[in-house]
N, C-alpha and C positions, 0 to 999 in steps of 0.2 A: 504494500500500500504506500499513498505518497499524501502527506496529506501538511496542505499550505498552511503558513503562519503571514499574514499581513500585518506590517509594522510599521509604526513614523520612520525606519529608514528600509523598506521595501516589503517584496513578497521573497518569501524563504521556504523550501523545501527541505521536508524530514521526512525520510524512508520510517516504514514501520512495519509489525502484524498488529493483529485484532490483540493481540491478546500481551503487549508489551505497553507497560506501567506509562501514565500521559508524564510523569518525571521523564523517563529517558526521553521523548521527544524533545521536551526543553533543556534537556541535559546538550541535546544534538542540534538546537536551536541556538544556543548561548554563542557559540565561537561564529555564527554568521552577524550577531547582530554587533552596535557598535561596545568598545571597550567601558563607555560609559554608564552603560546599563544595567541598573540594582536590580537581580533577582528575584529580593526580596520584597518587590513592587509590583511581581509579574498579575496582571488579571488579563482571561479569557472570556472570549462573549462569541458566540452566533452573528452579530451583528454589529456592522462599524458603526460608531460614535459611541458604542455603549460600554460602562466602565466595566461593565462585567464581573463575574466573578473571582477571589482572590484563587490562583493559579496552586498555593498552598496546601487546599483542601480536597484540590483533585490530584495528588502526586502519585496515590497508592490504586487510582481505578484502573482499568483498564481504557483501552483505545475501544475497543470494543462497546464495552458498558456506557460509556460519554455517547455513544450514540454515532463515533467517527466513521467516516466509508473514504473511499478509496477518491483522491479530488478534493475532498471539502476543505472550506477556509476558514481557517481559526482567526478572528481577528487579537491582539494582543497590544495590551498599554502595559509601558511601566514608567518608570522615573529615572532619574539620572543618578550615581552616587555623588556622592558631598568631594570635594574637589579631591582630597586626598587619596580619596578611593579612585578615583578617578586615573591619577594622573600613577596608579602603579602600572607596571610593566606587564604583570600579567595576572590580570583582570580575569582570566578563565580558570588559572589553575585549579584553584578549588573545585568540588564536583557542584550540581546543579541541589544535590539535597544537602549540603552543608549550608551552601549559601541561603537555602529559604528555611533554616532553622532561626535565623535571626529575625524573626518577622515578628509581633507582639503575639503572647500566649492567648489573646483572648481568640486570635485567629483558628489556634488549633485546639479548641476544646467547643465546650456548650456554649451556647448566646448566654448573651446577659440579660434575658429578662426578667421581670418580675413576674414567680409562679403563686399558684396559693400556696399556704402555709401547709394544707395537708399533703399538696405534694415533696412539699421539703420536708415534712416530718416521715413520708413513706420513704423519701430517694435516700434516704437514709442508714433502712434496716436491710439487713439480706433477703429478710422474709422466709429463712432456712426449713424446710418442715420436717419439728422433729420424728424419729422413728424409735421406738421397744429395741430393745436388744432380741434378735433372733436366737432358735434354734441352730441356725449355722452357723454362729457364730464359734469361732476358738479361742478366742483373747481373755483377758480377766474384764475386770469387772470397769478398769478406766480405759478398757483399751476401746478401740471403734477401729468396722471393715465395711466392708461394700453393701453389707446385707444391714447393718442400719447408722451406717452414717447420715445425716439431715439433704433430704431432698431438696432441689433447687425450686422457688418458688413456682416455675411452669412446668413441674413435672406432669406428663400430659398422664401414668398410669394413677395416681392419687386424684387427679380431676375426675376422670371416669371411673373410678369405685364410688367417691362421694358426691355425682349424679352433677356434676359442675360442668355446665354448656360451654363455657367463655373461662377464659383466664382474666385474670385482673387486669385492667392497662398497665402498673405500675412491675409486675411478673412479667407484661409483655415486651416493658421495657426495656429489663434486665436479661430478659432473656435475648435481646437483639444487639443489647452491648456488648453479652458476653460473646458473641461472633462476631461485632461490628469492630471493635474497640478494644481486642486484646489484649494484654498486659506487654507482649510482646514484637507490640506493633512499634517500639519508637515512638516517637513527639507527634506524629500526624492524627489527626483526629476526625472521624468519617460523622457525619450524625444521621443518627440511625435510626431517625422518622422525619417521613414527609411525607406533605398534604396530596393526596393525586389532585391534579387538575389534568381537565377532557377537555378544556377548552383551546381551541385553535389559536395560533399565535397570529393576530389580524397586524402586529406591526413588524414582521418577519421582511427582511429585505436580502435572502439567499438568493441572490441573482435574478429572482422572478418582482412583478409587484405583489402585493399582499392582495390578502384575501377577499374578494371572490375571483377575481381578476386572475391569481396564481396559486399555487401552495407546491411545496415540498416536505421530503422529508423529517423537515427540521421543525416546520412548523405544523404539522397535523398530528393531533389528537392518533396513538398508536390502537390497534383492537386492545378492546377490553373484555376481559373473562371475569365474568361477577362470581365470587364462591362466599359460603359463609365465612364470617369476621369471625376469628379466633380469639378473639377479646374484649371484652369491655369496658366502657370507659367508666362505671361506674353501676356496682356491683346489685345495689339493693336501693329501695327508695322508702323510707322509718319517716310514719305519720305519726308526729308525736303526740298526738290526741286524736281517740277515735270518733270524739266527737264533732272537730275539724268535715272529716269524710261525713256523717252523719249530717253536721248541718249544710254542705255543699249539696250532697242529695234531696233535701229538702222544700228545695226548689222545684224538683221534679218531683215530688209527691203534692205538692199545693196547685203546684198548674197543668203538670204532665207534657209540660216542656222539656228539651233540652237545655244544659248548661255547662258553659264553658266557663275555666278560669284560669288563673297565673299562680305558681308555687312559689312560695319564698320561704329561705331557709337555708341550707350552709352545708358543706360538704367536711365529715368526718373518715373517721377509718373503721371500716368492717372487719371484725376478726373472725370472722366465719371462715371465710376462703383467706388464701395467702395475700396478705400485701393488697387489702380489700379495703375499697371505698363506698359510702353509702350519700345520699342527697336526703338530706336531715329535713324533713318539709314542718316548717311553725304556723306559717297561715297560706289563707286561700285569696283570691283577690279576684272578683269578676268585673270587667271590664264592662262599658258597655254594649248590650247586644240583643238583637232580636229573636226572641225562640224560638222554636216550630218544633210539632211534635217529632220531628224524622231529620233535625238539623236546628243551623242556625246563618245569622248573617249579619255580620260584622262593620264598621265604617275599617278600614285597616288603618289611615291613618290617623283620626281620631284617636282610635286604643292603643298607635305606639305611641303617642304623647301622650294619652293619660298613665298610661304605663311607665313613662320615663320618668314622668314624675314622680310616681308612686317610688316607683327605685330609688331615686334618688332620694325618697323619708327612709326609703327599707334603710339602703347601706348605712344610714345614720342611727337606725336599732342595731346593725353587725348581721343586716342581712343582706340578701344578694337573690335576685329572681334566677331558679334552678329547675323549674318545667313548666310544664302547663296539664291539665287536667280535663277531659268533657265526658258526658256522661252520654249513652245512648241505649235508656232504657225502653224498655216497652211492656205493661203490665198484661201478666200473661191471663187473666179473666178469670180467677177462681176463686176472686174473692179472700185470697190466705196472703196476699203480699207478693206471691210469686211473679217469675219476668222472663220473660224469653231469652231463652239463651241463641244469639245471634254471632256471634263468634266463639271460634272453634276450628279442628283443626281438618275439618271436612268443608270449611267456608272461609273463611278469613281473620286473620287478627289484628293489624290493620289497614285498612285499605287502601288502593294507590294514593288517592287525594291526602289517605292520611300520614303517610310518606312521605307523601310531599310537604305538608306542611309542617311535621316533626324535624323535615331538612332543612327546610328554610329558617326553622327556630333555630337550629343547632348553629346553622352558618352564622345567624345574628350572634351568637352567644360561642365562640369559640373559644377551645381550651387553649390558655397560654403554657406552652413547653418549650422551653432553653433549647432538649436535647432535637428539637425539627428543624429543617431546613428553611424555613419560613416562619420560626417563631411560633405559632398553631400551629396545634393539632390535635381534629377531631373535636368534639365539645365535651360538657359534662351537662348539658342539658337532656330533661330527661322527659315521657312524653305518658299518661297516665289514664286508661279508661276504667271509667265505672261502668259495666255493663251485667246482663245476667249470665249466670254461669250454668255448667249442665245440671245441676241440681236446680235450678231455679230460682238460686240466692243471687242478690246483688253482688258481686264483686270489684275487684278491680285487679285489672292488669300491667303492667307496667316495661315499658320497651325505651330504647334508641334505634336510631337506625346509622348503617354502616360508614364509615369513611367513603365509601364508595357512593352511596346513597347521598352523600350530599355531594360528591363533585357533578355525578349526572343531574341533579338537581340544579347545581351552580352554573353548569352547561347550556343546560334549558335542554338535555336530551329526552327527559323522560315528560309524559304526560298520565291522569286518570284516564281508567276506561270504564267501559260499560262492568265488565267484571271487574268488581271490586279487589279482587284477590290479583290481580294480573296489571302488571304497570305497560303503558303506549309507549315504543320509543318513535320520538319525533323524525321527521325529513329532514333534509340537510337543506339547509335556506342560505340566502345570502350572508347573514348572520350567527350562522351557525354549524361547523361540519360535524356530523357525524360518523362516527367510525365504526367498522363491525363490532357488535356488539356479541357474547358469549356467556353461555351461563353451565357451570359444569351439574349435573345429575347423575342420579344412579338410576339405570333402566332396569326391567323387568327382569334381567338376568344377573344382577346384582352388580354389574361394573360400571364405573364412571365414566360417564361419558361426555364430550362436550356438545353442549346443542348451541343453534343457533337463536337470539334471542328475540328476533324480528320475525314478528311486526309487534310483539307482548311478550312478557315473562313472568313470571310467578314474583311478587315484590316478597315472599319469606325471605329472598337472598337478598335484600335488604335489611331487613331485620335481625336485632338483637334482644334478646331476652333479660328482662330484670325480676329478682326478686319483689318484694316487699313486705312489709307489716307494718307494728307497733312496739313501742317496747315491751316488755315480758309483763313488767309490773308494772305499778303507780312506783314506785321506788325508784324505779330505774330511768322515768323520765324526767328528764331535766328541760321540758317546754319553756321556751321563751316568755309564751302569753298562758297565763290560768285562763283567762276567759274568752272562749272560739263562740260563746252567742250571749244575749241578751240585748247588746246591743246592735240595731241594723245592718248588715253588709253592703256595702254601696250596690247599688244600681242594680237596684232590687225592685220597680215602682212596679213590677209586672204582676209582687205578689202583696201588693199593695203595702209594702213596709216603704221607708222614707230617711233618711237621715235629716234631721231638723231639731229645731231646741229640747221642743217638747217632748222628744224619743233623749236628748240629750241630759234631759231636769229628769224622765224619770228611771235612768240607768242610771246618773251620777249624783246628782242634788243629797240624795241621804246621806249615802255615804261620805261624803263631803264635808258635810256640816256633821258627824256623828261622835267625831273625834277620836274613832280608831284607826288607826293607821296602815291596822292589818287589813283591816275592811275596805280601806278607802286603794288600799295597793292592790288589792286583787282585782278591783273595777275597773282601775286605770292599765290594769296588764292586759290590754285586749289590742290588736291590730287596728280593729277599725275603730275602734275608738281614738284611736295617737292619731288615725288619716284626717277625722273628719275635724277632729279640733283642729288642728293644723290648717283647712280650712279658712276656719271665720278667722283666724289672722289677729285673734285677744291677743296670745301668749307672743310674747316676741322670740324672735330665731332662741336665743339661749336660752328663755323662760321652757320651749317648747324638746327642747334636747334635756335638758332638767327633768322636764317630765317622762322626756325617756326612759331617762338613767334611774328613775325612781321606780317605773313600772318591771325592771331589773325583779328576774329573782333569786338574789342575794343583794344583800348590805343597800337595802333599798328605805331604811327607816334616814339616816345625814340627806339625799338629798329628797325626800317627801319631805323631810322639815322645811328644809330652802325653799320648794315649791310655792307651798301652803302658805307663805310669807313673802311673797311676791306681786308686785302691782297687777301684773298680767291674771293669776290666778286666783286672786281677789276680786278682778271685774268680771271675771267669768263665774264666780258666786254669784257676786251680785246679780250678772244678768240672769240666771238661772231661777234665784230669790222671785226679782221681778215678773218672770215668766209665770210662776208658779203661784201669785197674788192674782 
């Protein structure tokens, strides 16, 4: 193969194969270019003008794996050394991987961005799983052999005894370092997740014009083979009160509507499975929306700003929006409570639309990870039905959908169809190519096969499976809010409730004026309550964070004192008082 390097001092020819390290090319680049040229400045790009990538992080791939063929032009920028370097005699001697060892370290490790805390508290542990001392074993009693030394967090034989679909994201992690990132790899550093993108390169300038006009290889979207997602990005989803779910359902038992809402809540660690995370949900928050008995329908951009607002009080309690939630029951006529069970594994669990719109939440809400190639990846958003189950109890089920599912999502490949179980993949438009599409099954004779995915496909291979519950005990939950009702849920008018004084004097007015403070704490620990005072705009910005920190539970007696002794929460007695004459 021969394959071009273009540079501010010409074009340059490097012999190669497929399968020799992109270092030795610029190892065999370095002695054409001029003597002034630092190494350790090298970036590579597809396309001239652009600074591209640092040349550093591709030393150990292959020619092959970059994507290179036989012809194509690498374009390359670097820098000049500092005159000393410069003006040595020989400026080549060194090899091409000494010289790019002197680059700054943050080039050859993880990004620097900011994760959650729960990810720095997991990237942490080994996550080791321990094992019994065997019958075959021979050692005494401190010694350890093969037969029960501690299992690596994705041991795939311990997932399958303890009925585990997915490994944890954070096992899936480690388990991609532990091939990506060897101990024995030297200084260069690969990272060892990134986000797919399907999407066509529209500012691609390899000798043709871009897109619709031309394309090549560089820039089209390659076939894609859709298989199930080996892991997840978060393991289980713990309703800290079941009364929360109870009063969210109860909208649909007053109208026999549908209802949709938003989760807020915080991501901890699940010790059930290895190096396991859970999506902690504290309240429910329904936006506003129109019901119908078989659906609903939404303003979208109305409810991402009332939502962003709401976010923006959450993160000020220490929460954070972490799914969304709708209900599609249908009461089965017997008079006992019972509900149809409509999902299942001989019909659908969720259906394409609702795919689509569990992707499109994810992409809005994406996971920040150091260790990707783009900073994201994949979300911890999570996507939650209340519906009946085959016994004919209400339930609820709880899903994400795949890495994969949101780039064809972010593509615009995919559409609903008539069958809900089975997702459209779109035409290829001026705005969009599409590429063969694949999806691997097991046929009739037990072997895997690949089929083709067009013109539909079954959306399970989208889908990823989550736990959930409750905590075990009252003991064990530590809920943000005591109080999930009494007082109104916003944007409720359907079931004739209201958020207004008079709902507001006769949830809070007693306890208030009662002068316990236990009493007056548990009333003020409610979600919608902190939303709607917030609101009328009495309490001022810090009067109103004060009240936050008071509805706290723990060490919430210092500031209920501050509170209760403050202008803002003294006129909101008063107006209460007034109301109540």
């Amino acid at each position: 193969m021969l394959i071009r390097f273009r540079s501010k001092d010409g074009m340059h020819r490097v012999s190669c194969e497929k399968t020799d390290a992109f270092g030795s090319l610029l190892e065999k680049l370095l002695p054409q270019l001029s003597p002034a040229a630092d190494p350790s400045t090298f970036s590579v790009s597809h396309n001239p003008g652009e600074v591209g990538e640092p040349a550093v992080v591709l030393m150990e791939r292959s020619v092959g794996d970059l994507g290179l063929n036989h012809g194509d032009i690498v374009y390359i920028t670097f820098q000049a050394k500092s005159e000393g370097a410069a003006g040595d005699e020989t400026p080549h001697s060194s090899s091409m991987q000494a010289s790019i060892n002197i680059t700054p370290t943050n080039v050859n490790g993880p990004l620097d961005v900011k994760e959650l805390a729960i990810d720095e508290e997991l990237e942490k542990e080994e996550g080791l799983i321990p094992r019994e001392r065997s019958h075959l074993c021979k050692h005494g009693d401190k010694g350890m052999c093969e037969y029960c030394s501690p299992l690596p967090p994705w041991d795939k034989e311990y997932h399958e005894e303890n009925k585990f679909k997915h490994i944890s994201y954070h096992s899936y992690l480690k388990k991609l370092n532990e091939t990506t990132n060897k101990k024995s790899s030297g200084s260069s550093y690969i990272a060892p997740l990134s986000q797919p993108d399907f999407k066509i390169d529209k500012g691609c300038r390899n000798g043709h014009e871009p897109w619709p006009r031309g394309i090549c290889s560089k820039c089209q979207p390659s076939a894609i083979t859709l298989q199930l997602q080996e892991f997840r990005m978060v393991d289980h989803v713990e309703f800290q009160k079941s009364e929360l779910i109870n009063e969210f359902i109860e909208s649909w038992r007053f109208t026999g509507m549908q209802r949709f809402g938003y989760l807020f809540g915080s991501y901890k660690r699940y010790d059930a499975t290895p190096l396991g995370m859970k999506a902690v949900v504290e309240a429910i928050y329904e936006p506003p929306q129109h019901d119908e008995q078989d659906g609903l329908t939404m303003d979208v951009v109305q409810v991402k700003e009332e939502i962003q607002h709401v976010l923006s009080l959450a993160n000020r309690m220490g929460l954070t929006c972490i799914g969304l939630i709708f209900t599609d029951l249908s009461d089965a006529g017997n008079g006992d409570g019972s509900v149809f069970a409509k999902r299942h594994k001989d019909s659908f669990f969720l259906s394409s639309l609702e795919i689509i719109m569990a992707a499109k939440h994810q992409l809005e809400h994406p996971n920040v990870c150091k260790y990707s190639e783009q900073g994201v990846f994949s979300s911890k958003f999570v996507t939650c039905v209340v519906s009946g189950n085959l016994e004919g109890e209400i339930d609820i089920t709880s899903y994400q959908v795949s890495k994969e599912a949101e780039a064809l999502v972010d593509a615009g490949m995919i559409s609903g169809s008539t069958h809900p179980s089975m997702a459209y993949i779109n035409d290829t438009t001026t705005e969009r190519y599409v590429p063969e599409i694949f999806y691997m099954k097991v046929n009739e004779y037990g072997t895997t096969v690949k089929e083709n995915a067009k013109p539909a496909f079954p959306v399970d291979y989208l889908l990823v499976s989550l736990t959930h519950g409750f905590p075990k005990t009252d003991t064990q939950s530590n809920a943000r809010f005591i109080q999930t009702k009494g007082f109104p849920w916003a944007n409720r008018q359907s079931m004739g409730q209201s958020q207004d004084y008079t709902e507001l004097k006769r949830y809070l007015y007693n306890a208030s004026v009662g002068g316990d403070f236990n009493v007056l704490h548990d009333q003020i620990s409610n979600f919608h309550l902190l939303l709607y005072i917030h609101t009328l705009q009495i309490l001022s910005e810090e009067e109103w964070d004060l009240l936050v920190k008071a509805s706290g539970n723990t060490d919430f007696e210092e500031p209920l004192l501050q509170l209760t002794t403050t202008p803002g929460w003294q006129t909101l007695i008063m107006i209460l008082q007034e109301s109540a004459a």
